[in-house]
N, C-alpha and C positions, 0 to 999 in steps of 0.2 A: 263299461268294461274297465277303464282308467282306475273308474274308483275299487273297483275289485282285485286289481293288481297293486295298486296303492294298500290296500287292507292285506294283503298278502305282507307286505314287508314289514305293517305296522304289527302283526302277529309275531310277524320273526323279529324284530325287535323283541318284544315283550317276551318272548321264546328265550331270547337272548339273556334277555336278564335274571329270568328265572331258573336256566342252565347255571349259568354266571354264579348263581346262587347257591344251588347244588355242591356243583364244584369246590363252593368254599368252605362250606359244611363238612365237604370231605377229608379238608383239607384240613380244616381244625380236628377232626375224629381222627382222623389216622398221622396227622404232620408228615405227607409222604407225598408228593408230587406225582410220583406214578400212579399210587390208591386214590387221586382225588382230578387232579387235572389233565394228566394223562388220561385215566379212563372215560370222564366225562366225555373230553376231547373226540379218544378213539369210537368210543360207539355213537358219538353226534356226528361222526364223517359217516360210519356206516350207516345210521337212521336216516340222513338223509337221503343217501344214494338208494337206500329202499324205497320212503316215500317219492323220490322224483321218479321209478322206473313206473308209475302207473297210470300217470301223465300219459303217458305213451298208446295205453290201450283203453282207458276207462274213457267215456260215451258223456258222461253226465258233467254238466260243466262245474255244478256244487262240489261234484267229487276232486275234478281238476285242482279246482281255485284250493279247496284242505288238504289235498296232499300236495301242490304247490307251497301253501303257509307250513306245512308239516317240514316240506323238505328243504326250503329256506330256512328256516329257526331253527332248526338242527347243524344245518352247513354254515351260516352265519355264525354260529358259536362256538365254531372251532378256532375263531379268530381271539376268542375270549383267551381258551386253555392253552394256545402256542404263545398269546403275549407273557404268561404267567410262567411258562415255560424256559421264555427264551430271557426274559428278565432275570430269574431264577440261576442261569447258567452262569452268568459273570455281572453280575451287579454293579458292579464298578464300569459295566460299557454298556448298559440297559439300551440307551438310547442307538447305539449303531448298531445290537443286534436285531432290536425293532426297526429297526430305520431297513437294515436287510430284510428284513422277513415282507416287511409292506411294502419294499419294492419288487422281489420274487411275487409278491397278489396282484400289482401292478399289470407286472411282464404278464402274470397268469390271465390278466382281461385283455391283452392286447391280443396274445395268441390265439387265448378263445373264440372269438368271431370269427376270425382269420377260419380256424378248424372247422365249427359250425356253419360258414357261408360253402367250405369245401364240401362237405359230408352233403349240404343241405344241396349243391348242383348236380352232384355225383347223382343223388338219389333220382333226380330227373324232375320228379313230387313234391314237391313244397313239403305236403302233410307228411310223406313220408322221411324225407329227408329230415324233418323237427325229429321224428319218431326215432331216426338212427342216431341221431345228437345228443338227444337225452339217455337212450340206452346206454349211448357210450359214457356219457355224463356220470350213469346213475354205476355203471361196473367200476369208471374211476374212483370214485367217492368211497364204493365198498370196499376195493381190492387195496385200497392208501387208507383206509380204517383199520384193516387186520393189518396191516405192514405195520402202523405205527402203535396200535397194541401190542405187537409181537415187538417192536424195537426201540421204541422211544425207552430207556432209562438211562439215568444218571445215576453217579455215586450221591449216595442222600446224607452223607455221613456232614458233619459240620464242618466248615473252610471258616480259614481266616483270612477275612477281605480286610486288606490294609489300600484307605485312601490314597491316590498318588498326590493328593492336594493337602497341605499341612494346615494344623488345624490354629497352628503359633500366628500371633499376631504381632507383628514385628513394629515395633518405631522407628 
């Protein structure tokens, strides 16, 4: 089973990079952050939260493990189109708006358990309580997919980023 959930992440890796890929495509065809990294983004939240709700009722473990690899690789890759995002917004501070975002994914693992060991005693059921986690899992995933297609945009027009570090080499 180890190496079955192991092959899950190596999918969503590879998931990863071939989104990754997409996104960039789009992004050269249209020069529009919303037309390429935005929507990749938004509907990789929503594809996931699809593929993870079925975990919940499908029987066959073959089915589990590919919509597990389906619903990681998809939810993994929205880490791709927020870094390109958020890099995007002020160039000149890349690094502490990354540095916030992957602390907010952080906080986001810490809470998690926390939620899921709740939902999972509540339920009384082990099995059942996994089954109320991931449903909850799979509606957040959808309902924060349509949120950030519907709002994620920026002005796309061209800025002039002037370095605050001079470029003069002084004696």
């Amino acid at each position: 089973m180890a190496y079955s959930i192991a092959g899950t992440g190596l999918v969503a890796g590879l998931m990863t990079i071939l989104i990754s890929s997409i996104g960039d495509r789009l992004y050269k065809k249209h020069r529009s952050y919303r037309k390429s990294y935005v929507w990749v983004g938004g509907v990789s939240i929503i594809l996931g939260g699809l593929f993870f709700y079925p975990v919940t009722w499908v029987q066959s473990t073959a089915l589990v493990l590919i919509a597990l690899c389906l619903g990681k690789g998809f939810a993994f890759s929205v880490g791709m189109a927020s870094s390109v995002i958020v890099s995007s917004l002020m160039p000149a501070r890349t690094g502490l708006l990354v540095g916030v975002m992957s602390s907010l994914v952080t906080l986001a693992g810490i809470i998690s358990p926390l939620v899921t060991g709740s939902i999972v005693q509540a339920a009384g059921d082990v099995a059942v309580g996994f089954g109320h986690a991931m449903s909850l899992n799979a509606l957040i995933f959808v309902v924060f997919g349509v949120l950030f297609l519907l709002f994620a945009k920026r002005n796309e027009g061209k800025m002039e980023i002037t370095s605050p570090i001079s470029n003069k080499i002084e004696n």
